[in-house]
SEFI-928176 format. One record per residue (C-alpha): residue in three letters; x, y, z. Coordinates in steps of 0.2 Angstrom, whole numbers, padded with zeros to 4 digits, always signed. Layout:
<bagus>
ALAXYZ
...
</bagus>
This chain:
<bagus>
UNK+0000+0000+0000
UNK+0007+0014-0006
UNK+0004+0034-0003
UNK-0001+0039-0018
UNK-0014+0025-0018
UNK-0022+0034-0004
UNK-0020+0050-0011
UNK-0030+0043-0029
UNK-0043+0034-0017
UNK-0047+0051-0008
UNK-0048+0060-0023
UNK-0061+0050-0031
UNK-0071+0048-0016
UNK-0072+0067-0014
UNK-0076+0068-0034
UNK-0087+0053-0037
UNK-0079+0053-0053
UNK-0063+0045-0057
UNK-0059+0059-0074
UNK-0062+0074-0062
UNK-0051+0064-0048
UNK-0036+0060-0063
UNK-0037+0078-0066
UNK-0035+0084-0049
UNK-0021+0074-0046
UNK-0011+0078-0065
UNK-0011+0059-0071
UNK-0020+0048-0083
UNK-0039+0042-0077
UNK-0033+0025-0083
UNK-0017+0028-0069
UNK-0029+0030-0058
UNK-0041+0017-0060
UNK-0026+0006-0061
UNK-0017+0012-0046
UNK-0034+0009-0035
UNK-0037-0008-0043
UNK-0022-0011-0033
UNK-0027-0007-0020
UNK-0042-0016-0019
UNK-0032-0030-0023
UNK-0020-0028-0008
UNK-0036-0024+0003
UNK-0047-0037-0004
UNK-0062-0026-0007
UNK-0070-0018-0016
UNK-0069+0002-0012
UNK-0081+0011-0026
UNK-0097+0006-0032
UNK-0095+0008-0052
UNK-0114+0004-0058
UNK-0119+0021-0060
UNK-0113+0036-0068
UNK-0105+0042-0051
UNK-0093+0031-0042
UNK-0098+0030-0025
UNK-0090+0021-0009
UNK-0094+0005-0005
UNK-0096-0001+0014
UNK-0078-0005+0012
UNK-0072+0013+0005
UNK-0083+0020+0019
UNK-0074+0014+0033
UNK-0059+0015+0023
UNK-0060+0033+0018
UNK-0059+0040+0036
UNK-0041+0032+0040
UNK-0034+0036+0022
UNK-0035+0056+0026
UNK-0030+0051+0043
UNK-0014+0045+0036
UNK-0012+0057+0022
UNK-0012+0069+0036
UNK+0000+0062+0046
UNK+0012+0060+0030
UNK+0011+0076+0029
UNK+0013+0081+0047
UNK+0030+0074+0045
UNK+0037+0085+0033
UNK+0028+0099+0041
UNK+0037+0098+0058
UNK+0054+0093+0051
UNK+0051+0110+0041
UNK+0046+0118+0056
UNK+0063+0113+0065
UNK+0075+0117+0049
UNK+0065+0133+0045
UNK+0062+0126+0028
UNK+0046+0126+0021
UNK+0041+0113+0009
UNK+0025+0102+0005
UNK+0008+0103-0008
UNK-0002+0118-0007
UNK-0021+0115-0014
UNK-0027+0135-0017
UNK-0044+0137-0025
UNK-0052+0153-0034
UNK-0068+0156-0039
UNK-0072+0153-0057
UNK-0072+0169-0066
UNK-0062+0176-0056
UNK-0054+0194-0062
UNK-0047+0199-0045
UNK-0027+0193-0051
UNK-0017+0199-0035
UNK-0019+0179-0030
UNK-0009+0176-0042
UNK+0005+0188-0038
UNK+0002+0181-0019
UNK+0006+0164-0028
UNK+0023+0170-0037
UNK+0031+0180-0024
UNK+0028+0162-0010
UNK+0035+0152-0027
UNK+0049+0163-0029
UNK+0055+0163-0010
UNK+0049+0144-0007
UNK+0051+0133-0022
UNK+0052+0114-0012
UNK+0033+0119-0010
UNK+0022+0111-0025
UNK+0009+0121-0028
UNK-0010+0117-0035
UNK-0024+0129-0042
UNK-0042+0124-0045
UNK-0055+0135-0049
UNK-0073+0130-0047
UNK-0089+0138-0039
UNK-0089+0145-0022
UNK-0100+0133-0013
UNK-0088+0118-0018
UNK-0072+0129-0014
UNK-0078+0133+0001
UNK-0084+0113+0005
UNK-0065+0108+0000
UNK-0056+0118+0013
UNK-0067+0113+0024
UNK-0065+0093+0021
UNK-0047+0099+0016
UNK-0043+0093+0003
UNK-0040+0113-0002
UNK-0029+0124+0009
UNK-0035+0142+0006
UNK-0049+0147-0007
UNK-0054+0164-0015
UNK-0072+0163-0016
UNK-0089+0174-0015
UNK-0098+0173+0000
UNK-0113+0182+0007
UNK-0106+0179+0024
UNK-0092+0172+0032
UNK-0094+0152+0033
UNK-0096+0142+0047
UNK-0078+0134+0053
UNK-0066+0142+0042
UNK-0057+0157+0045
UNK-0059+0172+0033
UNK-0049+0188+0026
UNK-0060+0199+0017
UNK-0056+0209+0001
UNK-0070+0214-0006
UNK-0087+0219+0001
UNK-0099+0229-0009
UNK-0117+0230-0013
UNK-0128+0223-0027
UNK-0132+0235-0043
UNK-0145+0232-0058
UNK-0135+0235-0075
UNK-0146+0242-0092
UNK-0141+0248-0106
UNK-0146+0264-0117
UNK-0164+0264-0120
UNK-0169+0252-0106
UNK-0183+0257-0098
UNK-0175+0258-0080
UNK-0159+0267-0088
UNK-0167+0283-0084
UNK-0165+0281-0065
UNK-0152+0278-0052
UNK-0160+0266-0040
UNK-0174+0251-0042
UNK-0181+0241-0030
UNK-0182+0222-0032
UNK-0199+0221-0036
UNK-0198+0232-0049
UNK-0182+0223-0055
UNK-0195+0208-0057
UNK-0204+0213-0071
UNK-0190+0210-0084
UNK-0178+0194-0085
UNK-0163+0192-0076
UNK-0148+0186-0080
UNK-0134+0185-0065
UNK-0122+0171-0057
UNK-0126+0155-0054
UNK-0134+0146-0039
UNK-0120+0142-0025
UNK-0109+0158-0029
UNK-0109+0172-0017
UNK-0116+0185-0027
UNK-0130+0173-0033
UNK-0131+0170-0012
UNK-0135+0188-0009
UNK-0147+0190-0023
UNK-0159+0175-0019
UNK-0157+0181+0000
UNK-0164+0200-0002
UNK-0177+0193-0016
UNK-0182+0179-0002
UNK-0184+0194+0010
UNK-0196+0203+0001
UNK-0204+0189-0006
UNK-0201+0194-0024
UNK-0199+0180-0037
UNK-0188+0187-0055
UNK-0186+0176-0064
UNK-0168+0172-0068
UNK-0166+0171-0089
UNK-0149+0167-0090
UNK-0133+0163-0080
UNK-0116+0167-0083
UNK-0102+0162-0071
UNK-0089+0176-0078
UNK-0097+0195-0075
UNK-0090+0201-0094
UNK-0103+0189-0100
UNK-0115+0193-0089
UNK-0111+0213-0094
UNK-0109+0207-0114
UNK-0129+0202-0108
UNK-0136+0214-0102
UNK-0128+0225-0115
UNK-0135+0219-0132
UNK-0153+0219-0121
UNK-0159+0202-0117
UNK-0159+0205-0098
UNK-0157+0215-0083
UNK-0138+0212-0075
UNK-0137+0211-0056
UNK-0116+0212-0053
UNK-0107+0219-0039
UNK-0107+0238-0040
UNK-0085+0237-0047
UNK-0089+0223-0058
UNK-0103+0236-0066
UNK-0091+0249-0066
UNK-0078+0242-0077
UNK-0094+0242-0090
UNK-0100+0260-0085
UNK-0099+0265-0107
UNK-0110+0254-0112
UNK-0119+0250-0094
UNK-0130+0259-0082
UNK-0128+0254-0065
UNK-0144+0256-0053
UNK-0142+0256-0033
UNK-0156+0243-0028
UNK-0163+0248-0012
UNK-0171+0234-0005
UNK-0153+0222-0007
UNK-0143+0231+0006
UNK-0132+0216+0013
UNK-0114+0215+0001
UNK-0109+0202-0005
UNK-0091+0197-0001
UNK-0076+0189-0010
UNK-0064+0184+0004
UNK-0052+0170+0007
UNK-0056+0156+0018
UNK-0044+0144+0026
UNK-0045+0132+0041
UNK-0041+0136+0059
UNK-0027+0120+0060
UNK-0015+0125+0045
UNK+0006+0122+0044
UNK+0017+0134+0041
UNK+0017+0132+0022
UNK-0002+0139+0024
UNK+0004+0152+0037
UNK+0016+0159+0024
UNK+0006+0158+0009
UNK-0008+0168+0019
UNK+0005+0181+0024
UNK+0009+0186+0006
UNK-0011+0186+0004
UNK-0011+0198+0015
UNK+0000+0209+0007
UNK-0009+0206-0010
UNK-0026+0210-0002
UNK-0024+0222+0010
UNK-0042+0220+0015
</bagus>
């Protein structure tokens, strides 16, 4: 039994899929599949159901699962206290963003902790905010950049961006006229806005919930230039944050909605119990996101 084998087995009980587990952990599916066939052999069970479209655990993979992070975890606890003792900080580093993201001072965070600590391998995945947020939490992700309506449960945050919710028209919209809109009024023409499970989308369905209002929601977009590129030739109403809005201010009126007054927030999270590699990596964060 090797490592690596528990590093796959995690990954694909935490993805349910064995391409997206390959992906995540830069080798072939067909490694991956091989490499827990292995294990399966060595173990003399089976660990996933693969019937469906999703592998799922077994009553085998289900009591295994918990002692493979258990001993990935320790693995890595090893090199984090010898780092600790020779001052040298090495390891993985699993960072997620949220998709779409325009906010690129993460990446110069990134550089500058490559350039002064390069025996630490570093990993980016970008998906939405709600899975981010889920993976630092079971840790398989150190630190995430994600959109949040509030700061999440367990995790530790660093705010960078807190702002309130805007309606975007273009010329000749009837609402293009005016500066502020209230959500009921934003209801009588379609929507188009992030998806479900990101932090802006959060915020939206929250105020609209509060005022019992019900828009109807056109179309989605996970990046905000397609949701402006939207809004723009006239098929909806945008709802960005009030910056994202201003960066299309020649071709977009933004409109202060009264009734959605709780911001939404892009922050990072982390865990409270972190090594020094994550210590680090959040004290060039810092300095990239003064907050």
């Amino acid at each position: 039994m090797e490592l690596r084998q528990l590093e796959y087995f995690v990954a694909v009980a935490e993805e349910q899929n064995f391409t997206r587990a390959a992906e995540r952990v830069h080798i072939s599916q067909s490694g991956v599949s091989a490499q827990i066939r292995q294990l399966e052999r060595e173990l003399g069970a089976d660990l996933f159901d693969r019937s469906g479209r999703a592998a799922t655990l077994t009553v085998a993979g289900l009591a295994a699962l918990e002692h493979a992070r258990a001993a990935l975890a320790a693995a890595a606890a090893v090199g984090q206290a010898v780092g600790e003792v020779t001052e040298l900080i090495r390891g993985r580093l699993a960072v997620g963003m949220v998709t779409g993201c325009t906010i690129t001072p993460l990446f110069d965070a990134l550089a500058a902790f490559h350039r002064a600590h390069p025996g630490v391998e570093i990993s980016l995945l970008e998906d939405g905010s709600d899975r981010l947020i889920e993976s630092v939490r079971a840790g398989s992700l150190d630190l995430a950049l994600v959109g949040t309506a509030t700061a999440p449960d367990g995790l530790e945050a660093h705010t960078i961006i807190s702002e309130r919710l805007v309606a975007a028209v273009p010329a000749g919209h009837p609402l293009a006229g005016r500066d502020r809109v209230t959500l009921a009024e934003l209801s009588a023409y379609p929507i188009v806005c992030m998806p479900a499970g990101t932090g802006l989308r959060t915020v939206f369905d929250q105020a609209c919930a509060a005022q019992d209002v019900r828009p109807v929601i056109a179309l989605q977009a996970s990046a905000a230039d397609a949701i402006a590129d939207l809004a723009a030739r006239g098929i909806a109403v945008a709802v960005l944050s009030d910056s994202m809005a201003a960066q299309h201010g020649d071709r977009l009126t933004a409109l202060t909605i009264d009734d959605a007054t709780t911001p939404a927030l892009l922050a990072l999270v982390w865990r409270g119990t972190h090594g020094p590699a994550v210590r680090e990596l959040l004290a060039y964060a810092r300095r990239a996101f003064p907050g």
